[in-house]
C-alpha positions in Angstrom: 2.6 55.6 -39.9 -0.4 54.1 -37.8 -0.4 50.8 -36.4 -2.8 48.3 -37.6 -4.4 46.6 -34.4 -4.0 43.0 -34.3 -7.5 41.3 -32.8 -6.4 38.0 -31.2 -9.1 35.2 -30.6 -9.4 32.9 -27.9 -9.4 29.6 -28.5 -12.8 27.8 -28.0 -12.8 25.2 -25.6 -15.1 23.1 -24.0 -16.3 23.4 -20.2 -17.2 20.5 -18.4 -19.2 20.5 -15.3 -18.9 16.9 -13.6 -14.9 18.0 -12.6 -13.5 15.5 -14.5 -11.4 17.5 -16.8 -8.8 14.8 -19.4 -7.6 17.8 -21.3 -4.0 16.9 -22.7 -2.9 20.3 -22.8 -2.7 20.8 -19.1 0.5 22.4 -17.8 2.6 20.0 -16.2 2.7 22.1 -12.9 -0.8 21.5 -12.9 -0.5 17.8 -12.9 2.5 18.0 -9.8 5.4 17.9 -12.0 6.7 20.5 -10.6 10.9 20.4 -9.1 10.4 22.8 -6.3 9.5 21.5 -3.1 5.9 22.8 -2.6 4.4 22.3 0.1 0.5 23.0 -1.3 1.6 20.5 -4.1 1.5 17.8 -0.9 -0.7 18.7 1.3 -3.1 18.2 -2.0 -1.3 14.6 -2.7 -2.7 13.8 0.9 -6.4 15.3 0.9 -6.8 13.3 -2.4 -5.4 10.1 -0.4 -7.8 10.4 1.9 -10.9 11.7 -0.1 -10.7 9.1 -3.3 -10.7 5.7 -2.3 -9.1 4.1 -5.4 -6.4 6.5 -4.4 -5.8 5.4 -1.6 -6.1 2.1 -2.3 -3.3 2.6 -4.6 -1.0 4.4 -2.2 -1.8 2.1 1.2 -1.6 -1.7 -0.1 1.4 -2.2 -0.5 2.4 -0.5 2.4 0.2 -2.5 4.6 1.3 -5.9 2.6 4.7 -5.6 3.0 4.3 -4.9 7.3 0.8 -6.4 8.5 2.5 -9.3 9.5 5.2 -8.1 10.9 9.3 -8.6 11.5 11.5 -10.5 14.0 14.6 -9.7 15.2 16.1 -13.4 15.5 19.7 -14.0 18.3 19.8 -18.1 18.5 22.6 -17.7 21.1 20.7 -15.1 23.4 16.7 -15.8 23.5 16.8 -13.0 26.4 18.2 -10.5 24.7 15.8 -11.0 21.6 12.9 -10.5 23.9 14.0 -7.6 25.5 14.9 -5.6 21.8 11.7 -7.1 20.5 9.7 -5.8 23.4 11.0 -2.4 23.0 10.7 -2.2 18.8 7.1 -3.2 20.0 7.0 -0.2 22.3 8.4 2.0 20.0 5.4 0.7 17.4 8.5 0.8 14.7 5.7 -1.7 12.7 3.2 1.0 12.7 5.9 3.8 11.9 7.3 1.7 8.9 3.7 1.3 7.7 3.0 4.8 7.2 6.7 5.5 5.8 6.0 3.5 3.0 2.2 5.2 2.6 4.8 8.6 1.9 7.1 6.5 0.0 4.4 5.7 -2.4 2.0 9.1 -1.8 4.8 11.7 -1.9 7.1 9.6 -4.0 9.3 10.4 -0.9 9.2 8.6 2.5 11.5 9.3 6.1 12.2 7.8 9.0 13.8 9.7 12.1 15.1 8.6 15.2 15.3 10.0 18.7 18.2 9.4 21.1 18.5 10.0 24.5 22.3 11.1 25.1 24.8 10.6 27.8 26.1 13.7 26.8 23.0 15.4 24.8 24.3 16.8 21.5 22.4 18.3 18.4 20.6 16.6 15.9 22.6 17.5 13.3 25.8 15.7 14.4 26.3 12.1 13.7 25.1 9.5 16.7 28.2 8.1 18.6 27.7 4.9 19.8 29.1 5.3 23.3 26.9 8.2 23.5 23.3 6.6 23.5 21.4 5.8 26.4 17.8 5.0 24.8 15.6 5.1 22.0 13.2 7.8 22.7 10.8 7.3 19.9 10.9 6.8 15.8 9.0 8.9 13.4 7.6 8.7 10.3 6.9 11.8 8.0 6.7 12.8 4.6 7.9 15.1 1.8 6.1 18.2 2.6 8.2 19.3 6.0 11.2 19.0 4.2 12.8 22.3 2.9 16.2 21.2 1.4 18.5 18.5 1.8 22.1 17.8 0.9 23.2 14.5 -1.3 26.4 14.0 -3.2 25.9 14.1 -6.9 29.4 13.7 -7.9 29.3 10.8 -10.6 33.2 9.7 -9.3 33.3 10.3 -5.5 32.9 7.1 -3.9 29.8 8.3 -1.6 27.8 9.5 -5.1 24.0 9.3 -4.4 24.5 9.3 -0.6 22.2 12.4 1.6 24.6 13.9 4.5 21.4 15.6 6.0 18.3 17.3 5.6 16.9 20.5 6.8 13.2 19.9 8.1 10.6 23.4 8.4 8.3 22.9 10.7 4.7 23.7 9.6 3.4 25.2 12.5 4.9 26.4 16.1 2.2 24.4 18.3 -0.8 25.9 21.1 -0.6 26.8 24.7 -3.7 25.7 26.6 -5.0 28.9 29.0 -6.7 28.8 32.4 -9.8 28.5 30.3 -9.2 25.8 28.6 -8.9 27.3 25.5 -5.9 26.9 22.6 -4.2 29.9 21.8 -1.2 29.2 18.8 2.3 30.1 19.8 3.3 33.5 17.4 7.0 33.1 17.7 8.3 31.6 14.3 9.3 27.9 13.6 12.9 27.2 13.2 14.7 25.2 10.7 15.9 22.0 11.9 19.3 19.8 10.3 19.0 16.1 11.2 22.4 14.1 10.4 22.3 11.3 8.3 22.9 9.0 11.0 19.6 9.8 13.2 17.3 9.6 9.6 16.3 6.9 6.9 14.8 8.0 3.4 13.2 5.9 0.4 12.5 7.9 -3.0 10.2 6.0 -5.6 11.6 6.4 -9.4 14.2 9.0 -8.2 16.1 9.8 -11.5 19.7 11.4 -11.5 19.2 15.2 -11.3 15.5 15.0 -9.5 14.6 17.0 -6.3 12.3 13.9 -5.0 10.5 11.2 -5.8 7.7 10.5 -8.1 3.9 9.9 -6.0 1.9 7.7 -7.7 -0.6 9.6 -7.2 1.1 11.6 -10.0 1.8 8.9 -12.1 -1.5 7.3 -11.9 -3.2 10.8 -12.6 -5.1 10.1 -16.0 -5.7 6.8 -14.7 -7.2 7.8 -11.9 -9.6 10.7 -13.5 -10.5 7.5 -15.6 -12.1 5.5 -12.9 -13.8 8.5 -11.5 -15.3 9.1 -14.8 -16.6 5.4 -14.5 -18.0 5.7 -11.0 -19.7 9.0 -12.4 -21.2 7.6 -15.2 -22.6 4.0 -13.7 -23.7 6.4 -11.0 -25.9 8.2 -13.5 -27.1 5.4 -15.5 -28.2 3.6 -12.2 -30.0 6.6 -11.2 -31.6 6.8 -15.0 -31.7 3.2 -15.8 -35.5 2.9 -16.1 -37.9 5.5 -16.4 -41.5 5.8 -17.4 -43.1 8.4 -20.4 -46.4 8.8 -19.8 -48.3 10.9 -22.8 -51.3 12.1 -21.9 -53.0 15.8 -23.4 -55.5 15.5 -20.4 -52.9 15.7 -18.0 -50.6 18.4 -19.9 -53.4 20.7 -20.0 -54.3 20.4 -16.1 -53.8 23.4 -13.9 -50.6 23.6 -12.2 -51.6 22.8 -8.8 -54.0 19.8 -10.1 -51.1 18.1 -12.5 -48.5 18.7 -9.6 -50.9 16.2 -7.4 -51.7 13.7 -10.5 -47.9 13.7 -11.4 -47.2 13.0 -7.4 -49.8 10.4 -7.2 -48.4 8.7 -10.5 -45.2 8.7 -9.5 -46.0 7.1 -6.5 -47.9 4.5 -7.7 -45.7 3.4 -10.8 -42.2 3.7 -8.9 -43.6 0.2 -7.7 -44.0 -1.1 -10.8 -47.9 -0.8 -10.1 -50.4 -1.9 -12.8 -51.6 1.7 -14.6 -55.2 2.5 -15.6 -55.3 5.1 -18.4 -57.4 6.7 -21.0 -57.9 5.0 -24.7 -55.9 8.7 -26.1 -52.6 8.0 -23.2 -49.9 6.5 -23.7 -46.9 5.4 -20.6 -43.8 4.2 -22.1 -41.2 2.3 -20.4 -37.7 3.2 -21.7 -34.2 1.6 -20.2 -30.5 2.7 -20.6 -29.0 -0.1 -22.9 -25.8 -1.4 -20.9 -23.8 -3.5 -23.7 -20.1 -3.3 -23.6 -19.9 -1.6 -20.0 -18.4 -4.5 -18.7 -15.3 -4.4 -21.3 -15.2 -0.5 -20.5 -14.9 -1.4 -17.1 -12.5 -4.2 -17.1 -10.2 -1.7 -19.1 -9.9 0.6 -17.2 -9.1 -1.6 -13.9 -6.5 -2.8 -16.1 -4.9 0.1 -17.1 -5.2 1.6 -13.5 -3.5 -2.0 -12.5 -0.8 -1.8 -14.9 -0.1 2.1 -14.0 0.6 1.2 -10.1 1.9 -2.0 -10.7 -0.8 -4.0 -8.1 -2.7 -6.8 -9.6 -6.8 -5.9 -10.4 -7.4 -9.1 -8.0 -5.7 -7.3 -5.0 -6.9 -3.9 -5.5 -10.4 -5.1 -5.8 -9.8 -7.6 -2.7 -11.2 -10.5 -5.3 -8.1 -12.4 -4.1 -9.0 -14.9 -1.6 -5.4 -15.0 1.0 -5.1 -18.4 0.8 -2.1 -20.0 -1.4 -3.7 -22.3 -3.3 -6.2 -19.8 -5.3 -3.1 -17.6 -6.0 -2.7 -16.7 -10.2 0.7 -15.6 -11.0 0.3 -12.4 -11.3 -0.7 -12.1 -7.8 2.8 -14.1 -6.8 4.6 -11.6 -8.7 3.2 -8.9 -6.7 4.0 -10.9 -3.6 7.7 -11.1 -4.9 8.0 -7.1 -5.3 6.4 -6.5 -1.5 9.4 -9.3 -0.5 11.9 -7.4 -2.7 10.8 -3.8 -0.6 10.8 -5.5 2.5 14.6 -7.2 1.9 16.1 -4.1 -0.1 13.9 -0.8 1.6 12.7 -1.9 4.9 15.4 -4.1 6.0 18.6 -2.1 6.3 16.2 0.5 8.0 15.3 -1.9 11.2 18.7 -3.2 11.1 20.1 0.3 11.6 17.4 0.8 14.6 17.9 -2.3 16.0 22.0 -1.8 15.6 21.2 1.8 17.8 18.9 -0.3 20.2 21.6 -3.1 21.0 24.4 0.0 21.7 21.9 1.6 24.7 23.0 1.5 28.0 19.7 1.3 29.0 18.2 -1.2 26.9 18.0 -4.7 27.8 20.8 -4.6 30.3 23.3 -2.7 28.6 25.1 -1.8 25.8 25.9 -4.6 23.1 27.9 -4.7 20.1 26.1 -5.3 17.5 29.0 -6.9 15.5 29.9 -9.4 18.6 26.8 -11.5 18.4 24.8 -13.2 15.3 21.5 -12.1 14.8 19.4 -11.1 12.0 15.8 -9.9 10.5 13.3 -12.0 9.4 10.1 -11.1 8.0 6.9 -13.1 8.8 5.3 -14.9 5.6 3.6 -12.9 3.9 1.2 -15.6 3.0 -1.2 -17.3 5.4 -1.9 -20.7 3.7 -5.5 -22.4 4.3 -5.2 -25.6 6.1 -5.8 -27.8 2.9 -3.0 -25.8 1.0 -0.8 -26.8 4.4 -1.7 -30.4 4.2 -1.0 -30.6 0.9 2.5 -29.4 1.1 3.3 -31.4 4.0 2.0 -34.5 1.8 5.2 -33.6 -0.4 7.4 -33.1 2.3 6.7 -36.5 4.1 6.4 -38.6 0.0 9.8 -37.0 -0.8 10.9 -38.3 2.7 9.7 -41.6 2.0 11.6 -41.8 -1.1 14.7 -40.6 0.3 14.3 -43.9 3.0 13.2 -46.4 0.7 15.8 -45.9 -1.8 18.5 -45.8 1.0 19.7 -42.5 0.9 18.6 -41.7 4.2 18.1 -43.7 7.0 14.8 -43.9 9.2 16.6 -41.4 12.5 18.7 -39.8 9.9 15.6 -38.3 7.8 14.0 -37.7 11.1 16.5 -35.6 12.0 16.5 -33.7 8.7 13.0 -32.9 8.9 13.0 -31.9 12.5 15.8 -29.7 11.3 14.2 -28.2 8.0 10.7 -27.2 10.1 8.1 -25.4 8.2 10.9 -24.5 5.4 9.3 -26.7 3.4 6.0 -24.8 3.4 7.6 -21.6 2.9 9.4 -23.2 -0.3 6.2 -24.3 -1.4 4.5 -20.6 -0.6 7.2 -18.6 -2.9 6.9 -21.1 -6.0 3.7 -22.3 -6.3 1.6 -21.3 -8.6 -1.3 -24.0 -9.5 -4.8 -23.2 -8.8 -7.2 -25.2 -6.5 -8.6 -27.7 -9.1 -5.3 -28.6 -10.5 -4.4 -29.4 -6.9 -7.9 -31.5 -6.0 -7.0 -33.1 -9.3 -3.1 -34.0 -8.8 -3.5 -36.9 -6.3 -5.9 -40.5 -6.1 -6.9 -42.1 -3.8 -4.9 -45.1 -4.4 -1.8 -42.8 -4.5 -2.8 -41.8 -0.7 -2.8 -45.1 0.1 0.3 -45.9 -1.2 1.8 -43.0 0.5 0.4 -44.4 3.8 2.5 -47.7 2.8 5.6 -46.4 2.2 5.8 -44.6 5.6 4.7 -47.8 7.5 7.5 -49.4 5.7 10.0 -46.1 6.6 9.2 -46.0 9.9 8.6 -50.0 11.4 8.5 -49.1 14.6 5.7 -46.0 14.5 
């Protein structure tokens, strides 16, 4: 009995030439969600960072938000010793390092943060740090997904360290040069060893890390589709700008030139009406001015800020730098944002300086000698994210110094008592007023008179008698 060939037909499908493929039946390898640790997979997560602006804008803000301004390590009893660990976080540039952590944390989905010792007794990097051990901080580095090849984490629901990493194993990418007599760089052939860093000398942050995942989710990733949206829109504006206007000019006379003799009419036209030029012409020619109609781009535009916003979770306002850094002109949703880079700083970046700053205090050679960290109170504080404009200051100072008033005249507090309570508070008020606020300039020009000034004047002549 013979077979009966079966034909099989491809599926038609449609080719686009612009690159900017939204086909919903894509593979999800092909969009990164991959579980294996691929190392092309990253390396194209970063050329896209750096090539496509929006992506990077996506991936960096944050990052820089939450560190620009920077961190203090903050001993009331010991201003000495706070210099001297200050000065040497500052030397380590652990600002700089934490910056480009968090551009892994959100670009890989996966961000580290090593740190090198220099041992009494030099051991390996894969045993724990001992704290009698450590004579300086040599350096701290930050690095991302891509020169990691496995790492070991508990994921036993009932053990009391569930979730925690006892190490990782790092592959390094390439063995380095050797510079000759010549001055020329010749790469070393031996091959790169694996290297185990204990959990002690390494921090990591994952971004939407579900039970059961390998790593992290880049944004990149998740903002894919969004992404491919707004280069569509750059494409097409792009196009219509270049084709916005153009001029159709119908003339037989010209049509049935010569080559060579309509070539240097057409150039001569062209010349002439690209400056909107006044045209003399035959009674039989035509030249028609046509213009690409642009109704409804705006909305088309707007949307698809909106849904990239929504996607990364960063206001339009910020990612389009319309927000102005002063207080007063903030809108709520760009205070919300502000309270997510305050929640990564307290919950992500904060344990992670502690724990340097914990290794820093223990070095004999650091700021004259080992310290125990848990002999002396100190803490982390981060620097205000906001930078209030002078008005916005004045304004909450006003408050400070009417609710003061108050306090006096209705004799809860007396004149040197309230003193003392505002010398003691500082700028806390201003900070208070910097996390809740959230009217905009005119409602604040509006809130107060003139007469209401004046009265506020008043009341702190009668408070304060003497001047």
């Amino acid at each position: 009995m013979s077979k009966k060939k079966i034909k099989h037909y491809k599926t038609p499908t449609v080719v686009r030439n612009d690159e900017l493929d939204l086909d919903p039946r894509k593979k999800y390898s092909e969009l990164g969600w991959q579980l294996q640790n691929d190392v092309e997979y990253y390396n194209e997560l970063d050329n896209r960072t750096k090539l496509d602006p929006i992506a990077r804008k996506i991936v960096s803000q944050m990052a820089e938000d939450a560190t620009r301004n920077g961190f203090r390590v903050m001993i009331p009893d010991n201003p000495n010793l706070q210099e001297r660990i200050q000065i040497k976080l500052d030397n380590l540039r652990l600002q700089k390092e934490l910056t480009q952590q968090v551009r892994y944390y959100f670009g890989h989905g996966d961000g580290y943060l090593t740190i090198g010792i220099k041992e009494l007794h030099p051991t390996s990097a894969d045993t724990p740090i001992d704290p009698e051990n450590v004579l300086d901080v040599a350096f701290v580095h930050a690095f991302g997904q891509n020169h990691i090849k496995a790492y070991q984490s508990n994921d036993d629901p009932t053990s009391v360290d569930y979730g925690k990493e006892q190490a990782i194993v790092i592959q390094p990418q390439q063995p380095g040069y050797t510079v000759d007599r010549d001055g020329q760089q010749i790469p070393i052939s031996k091959p790169t060893k694996s290297v185990v860093i204990d959990r002690s000398r390494y921090w990591h942050i994952s971004l939407d890390k579900m039970d059961g995942d390998m790593h992290g989710t880049s944004i990149i990733t998740r903002c894919d589709n969004q992404l491919k949206a707004m280069n569509i829109a750059i494409t097409t504006v792009g196009k219509m700008l270049r084709e916005f206007t153009f001029k159709i000019v119908k003339s037989d006379a010209m049509m049935s030139e010569t080559d060579a003799k309509f070539k240097r009419d057409r150039d001569a036209m062209s010349q002439s009406l690209n400056t909107e030029a006044t045209a003399f012409i035959g009674s039989s020619d035509d030249i028609v001015k046509l213009s690409t109609p642009t109704n409804g781009i705006n909305t088309l535009l707007d949307f698809a800020w909106q849904d990239l916003a929504a996607a990364c979770n960063i206001p339009k306002s910020v990612l389009t730098g319309e927000q102005a850094g002063t207080l007063a002109g903030a809108t709520q949703d760009v205070l919300n944002y502000y309270d997510r880079v305050r929640a990564l700083q307290e919950q992500m970046l904060k344990p992670e300086i502690e724990g340097i700053v914990r290794i820093v205090m223990q070095s004999q050679d650091i700021a004259g000698g080992a310290v125990d960290p848990d002999s002396i109170n100190w803490k982390i504080e981060f620097n205000p994210l906001w930078t209030p404009d002078a008005k916005t200051q004045k304004e909450a100072e006003y408050l400070g110094m009417q609710t003061a008033a108050l306090g006096v005249n209705s004799g809860i507090y007396g004149p040197d008592e309230m003193r003392q309570k505002l010398d003691g508070e500082g700028n806390s008020q201003l900070q208070g007023f910097q996390n809740t606020t959230n009217d905009s300039a005119d409602d604040i020009e509006s809130r107060y008179t003139q007469d209401q000034i004046d009265q506020y004047y008043k009341d702190l002549e009668k408070a304060h008698p003497d001047g």
